[in-house]
C-alpha positions, -999 to +999 in steps of 0.1 A: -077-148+006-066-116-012-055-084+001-072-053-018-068-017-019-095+005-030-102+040-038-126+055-011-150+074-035-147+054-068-140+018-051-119+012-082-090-013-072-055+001-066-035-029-055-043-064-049-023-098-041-023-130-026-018-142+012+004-169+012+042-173+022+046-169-016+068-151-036+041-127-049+023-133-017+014-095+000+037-091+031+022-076+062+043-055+088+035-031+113-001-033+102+009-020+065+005-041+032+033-045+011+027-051-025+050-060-057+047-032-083+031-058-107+002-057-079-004-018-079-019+004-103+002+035-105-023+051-130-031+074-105-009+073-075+019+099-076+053+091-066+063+125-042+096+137-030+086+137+007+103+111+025+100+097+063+131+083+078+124+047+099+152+045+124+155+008+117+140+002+079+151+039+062+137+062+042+104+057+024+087+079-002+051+089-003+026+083-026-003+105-032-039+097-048-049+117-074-081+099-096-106+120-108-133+110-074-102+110-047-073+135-034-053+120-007-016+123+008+006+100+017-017+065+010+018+047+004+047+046+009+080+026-008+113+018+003+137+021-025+169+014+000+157-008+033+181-013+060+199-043+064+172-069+078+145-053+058+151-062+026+121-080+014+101-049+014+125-029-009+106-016-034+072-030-026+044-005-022+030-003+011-003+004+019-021+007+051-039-023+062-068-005+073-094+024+059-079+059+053-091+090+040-084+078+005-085+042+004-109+010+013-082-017+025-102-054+024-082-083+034-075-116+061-095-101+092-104-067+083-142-064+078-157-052+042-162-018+048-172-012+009-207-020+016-215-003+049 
């Protein structure tokens, strides 16, 4: 089974990886995806300088959408620096594990939302 990311309007992948215990394998916390860079096409997401400070992981950056079909804030979000503990999500892009106003998320139990 994959996990996949894809733009709302255009339904053009974004990110996509493997389940699995891995390496490359997509690791799920707190109901958020995290990808490797290799697994995410930065073509048109948009690395911002707004951050969110976890009180146990750190501070993340959000990622904007900007394609030609979709305009959305804060789709994803990467920690550059985790906290001690959180390490194997530094710098792995972290996408929502569920629909937003920008993205389709498909993946292990989340039903394909694509075609409805």
């Amino acid at each position: 089974m994959t996990y996949t990311i894809k733009d709302r309007n255009s339904h053009e992948i974004i990110a996509e990886g493997p389940d699995g215990e891995a390496e490359d394998s997509v690791r799920v916390l707190e109901g958020s995806w995290y990808f490797k860079p290799t697994q995410v096409d930065m073509t048109h997401l948009v690395m911002t300088e707004r951050t969110y400070n976890c009180p146990y992981k750190g501070i993340c950056h959000w990622i904007d959408l900007d394609s030609p079909t979709t305009q959305a804030r804060n789709i994803a979000f990467v920690y550059k620096s985790p906290m001690t503990g959180y390490e194997f999500i530094k710098d792995r892009i972290a996408f929502y594990g569920r629909d937003t106003s920008g993205t389709i998320a498909q993946g292990p139990d989340i039903q394909d939302t694509a075609s409805v």
